[in-house]
N, C-alpha and C positions, 0 to 999 in steps of 0.2 A: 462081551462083558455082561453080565448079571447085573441085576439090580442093586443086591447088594456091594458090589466094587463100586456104583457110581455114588451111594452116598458121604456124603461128608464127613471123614470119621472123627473130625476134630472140635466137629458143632457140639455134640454133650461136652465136651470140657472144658468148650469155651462160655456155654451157657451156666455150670456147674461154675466158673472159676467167675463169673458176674455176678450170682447168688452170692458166694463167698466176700465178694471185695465192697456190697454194699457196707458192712459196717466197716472196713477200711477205710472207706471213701467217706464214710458219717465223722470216724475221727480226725481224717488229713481235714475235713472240711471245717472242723471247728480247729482243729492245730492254728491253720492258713486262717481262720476270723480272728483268734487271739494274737496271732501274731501281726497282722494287719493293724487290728487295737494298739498295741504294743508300737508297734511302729508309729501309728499317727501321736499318740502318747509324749513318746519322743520330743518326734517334732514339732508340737505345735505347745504342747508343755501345759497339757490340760489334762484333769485325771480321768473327766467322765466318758473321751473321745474312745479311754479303752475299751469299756464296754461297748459302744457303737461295732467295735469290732467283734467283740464274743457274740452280740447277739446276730450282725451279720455270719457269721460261723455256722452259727444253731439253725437259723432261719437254712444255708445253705445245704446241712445236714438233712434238714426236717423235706426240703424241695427235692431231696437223693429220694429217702425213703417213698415221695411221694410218687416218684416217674417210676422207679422202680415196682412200686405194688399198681400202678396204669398197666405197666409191662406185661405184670403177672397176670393181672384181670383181661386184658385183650385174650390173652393168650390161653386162658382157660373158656373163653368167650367159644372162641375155635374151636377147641375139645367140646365142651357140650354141643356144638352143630354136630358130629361125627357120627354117622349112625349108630354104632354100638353103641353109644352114648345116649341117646336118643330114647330108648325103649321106658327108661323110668319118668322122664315127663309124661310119653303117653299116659303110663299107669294113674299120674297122679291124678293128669286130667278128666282120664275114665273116674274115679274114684270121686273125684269131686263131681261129674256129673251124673252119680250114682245116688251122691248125699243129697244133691237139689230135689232130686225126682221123689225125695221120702215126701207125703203127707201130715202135715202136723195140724191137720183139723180135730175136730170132738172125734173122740174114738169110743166105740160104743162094744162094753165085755159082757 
């Protein structure tokens, strides 16, 4: 077997199809706050307990978006270590230690 028979061929669609289902998951997640609100509403026969639930919702929405872009950030974390990757920090570091080394005493024309 080759290397390419051993990888996974189903990892890009499953990673593609988690990109995707973040904003589904943003909107099940405030659906399931409102209707949580909704529900305690019901039963306890108070109006403000709905909101407790819409913003339990939002709150759980906002905690999706936030693991999800943790996700992305590790994961591009990875990519810059790569060495092809790599060559443009050197550059900038040379660059900056190009600018330190100017002189900005009296200049004398």
């Amino acid at each position: 077997m080759n290397e390419e028979e051993k990888k996974p061929r189903l990892k890009p669609i499953v990673e593609g199809a988690e990109s995707l289902s973040l904003g589904i998951s943003m909107v099940v997640a405030i659906l399931i706050g409102v209707a949580l609100g909704f529900g305690l509403k019901r039963l306890f026969d108070v109006e403000w307990v709905f909101w407790i639930g819409v913003f339990v919702g939002i709150a759980a929405a906002v905690l999706n978006v936030y693991k999800a872009y943790s996700k992305q950030y590790k994961e591009f974390e990875k990519l810059a270590e790569e060495p092809r990757y790599k060559y443009k920090k050197e550059l900038e570091d040379k660059n900056n230690d190009e600018e330190d080394d100017e002189d900005y005493g009296e200049k004398n024309y």
